[in-house]
N, C-alpha and C positions, 0 to 999 in steps of 0.2 A: 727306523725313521719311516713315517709316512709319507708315501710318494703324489707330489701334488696334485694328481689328476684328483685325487682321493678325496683330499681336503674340498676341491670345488663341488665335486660328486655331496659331500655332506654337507656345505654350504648349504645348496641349491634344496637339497632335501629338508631340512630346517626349515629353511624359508618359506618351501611352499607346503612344510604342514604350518605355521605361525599366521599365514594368510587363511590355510582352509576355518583355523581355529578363529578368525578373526570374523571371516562372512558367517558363520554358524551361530558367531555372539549376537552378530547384528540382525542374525534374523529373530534371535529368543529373547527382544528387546521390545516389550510391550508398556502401554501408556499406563502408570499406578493412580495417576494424578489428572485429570482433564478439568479443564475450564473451558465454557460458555458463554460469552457474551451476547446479549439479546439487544436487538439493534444496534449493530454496531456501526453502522452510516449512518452517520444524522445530517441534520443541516444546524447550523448552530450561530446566531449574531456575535460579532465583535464585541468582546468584554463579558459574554456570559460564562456561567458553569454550566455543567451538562453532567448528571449523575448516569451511571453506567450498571444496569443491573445484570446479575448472569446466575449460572447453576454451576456449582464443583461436585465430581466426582471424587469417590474416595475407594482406590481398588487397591490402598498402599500392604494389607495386611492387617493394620491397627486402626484405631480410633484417633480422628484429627481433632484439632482444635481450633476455632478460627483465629483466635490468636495467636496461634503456631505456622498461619498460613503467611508470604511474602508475596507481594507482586513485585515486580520485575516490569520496568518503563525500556523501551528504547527505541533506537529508529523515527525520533521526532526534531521538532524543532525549537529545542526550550524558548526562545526569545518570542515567540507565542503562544507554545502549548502548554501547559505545568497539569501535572499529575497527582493527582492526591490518593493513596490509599483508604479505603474507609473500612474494608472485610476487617473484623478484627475489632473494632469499636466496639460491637457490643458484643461477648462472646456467649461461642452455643456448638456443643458437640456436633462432626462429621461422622457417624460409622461406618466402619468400612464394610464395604459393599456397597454401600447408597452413594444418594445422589441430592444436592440441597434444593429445596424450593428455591425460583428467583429471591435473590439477595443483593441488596447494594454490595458492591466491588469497589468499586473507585468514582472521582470526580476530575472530568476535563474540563480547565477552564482556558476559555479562550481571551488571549490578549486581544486590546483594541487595537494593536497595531495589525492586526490579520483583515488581509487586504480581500476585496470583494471577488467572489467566483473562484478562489482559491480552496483548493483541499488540503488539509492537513492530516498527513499520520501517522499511527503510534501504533507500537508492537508488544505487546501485554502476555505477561507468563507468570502462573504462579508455582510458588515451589513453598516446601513444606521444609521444617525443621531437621528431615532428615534427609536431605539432600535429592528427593525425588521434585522432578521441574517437567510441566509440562510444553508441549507444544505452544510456539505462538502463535497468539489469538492478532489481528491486526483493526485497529478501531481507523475510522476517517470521519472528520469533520469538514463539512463543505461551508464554507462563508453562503449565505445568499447574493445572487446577483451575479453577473457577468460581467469582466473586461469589455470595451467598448470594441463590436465584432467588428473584423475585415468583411469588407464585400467580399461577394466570393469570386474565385479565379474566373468561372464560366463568366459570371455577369460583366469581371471588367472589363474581358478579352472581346464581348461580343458589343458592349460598348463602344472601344475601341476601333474594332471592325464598323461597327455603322459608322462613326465618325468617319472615317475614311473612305468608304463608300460613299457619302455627302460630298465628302471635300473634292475628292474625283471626278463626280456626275457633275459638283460648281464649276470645277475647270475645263471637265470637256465643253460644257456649253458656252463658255467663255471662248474657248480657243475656236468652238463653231460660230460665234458670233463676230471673233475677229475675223479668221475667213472669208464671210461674207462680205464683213466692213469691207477687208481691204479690196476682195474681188470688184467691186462696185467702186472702188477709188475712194473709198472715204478717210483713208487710214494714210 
């Protein structure tokens, strides 16, 4: 029989080769597949589409297809953003080792319910038929226009302050005015 100390001594040993083996993977873990988006801040009106154009890298091993390509939407707010796919429409070899001319990607359309001076955004990745997925790419659309701004703290505060320094300087000279009323017996 083996004595317990034994079993935790080979436990512990296990375990921290399964971690060494584990930061080793994560460091020989490089990107096969990148995506690009070009301009990816816009400013964009309520109710329009907004096309998205970018470049893909192809460092999978093999030759892609855009039709083999998938975007991946998340991190938005359906109820005014919607996503369209468009890479893939019209199809055209990626080789691997390159890199594609700008290319339409996708279409953001913005509901009219999107409120003014508000940002909205989406997190974009594409991944490939065999299960290579890039990094995400993060797009924003800005509504034009601003919420109706607050004054600002200094300006109320100091506002504030004069008013009160008026109202102070009205009542001392009040209160010197009665003084004298009354000194004089008028009061």
């Amino acid at each position: 029989m083996i004595p317990r100390k034994l079993w935790i001594y080979l436990g512990l040993t296990v375990l921290a080769m399964s971690l060494s083996l584990n930061i080793a993977r994560a460091d020989d873990i490089t990107t096969l597949l990148t995506i690009t988006i070009t301009d990816a801040n816009r400013t964009v009106l309520p109710g329009s589409t907004s096309l998205f154009s970018g470049t893909v890298m192809n460092d999978t091993g093999v030759d892609l297809s855009a039709s083999g390509l998938f975007l991946n939407f998340s991190g938005f707010d359906p109820s005014v953003v919607s996503l369209m796919q468009v890479l893939g429409d019209i199809d055209f070899s990626i080789p691997n080792g390159t890199t594609t001319p700008p290319t339409p990607l996708f279409e953001a359309m913005l509901g009219s319910n999107a409120a003014p001076g508000q940002k909205y955004l989406a997190d974009v990745d594409l991944q490939d038929s065999a299960g290579n997925i890039t990094e995400a790419e993060t797009i924003s659309l800005q509504t034009p226009g601003a919420p109706t701004p607050e004054p600002s703290s200094i300006l109320s505060l100091a506002t504030g302050f004069g008013i009160l320094m008026v109202r102070a300087q009205w009542r001392a000279r009040r209160r010197s005015v009665r003084r004298r009323l009354s000194f004089r017996g008028w009061e």
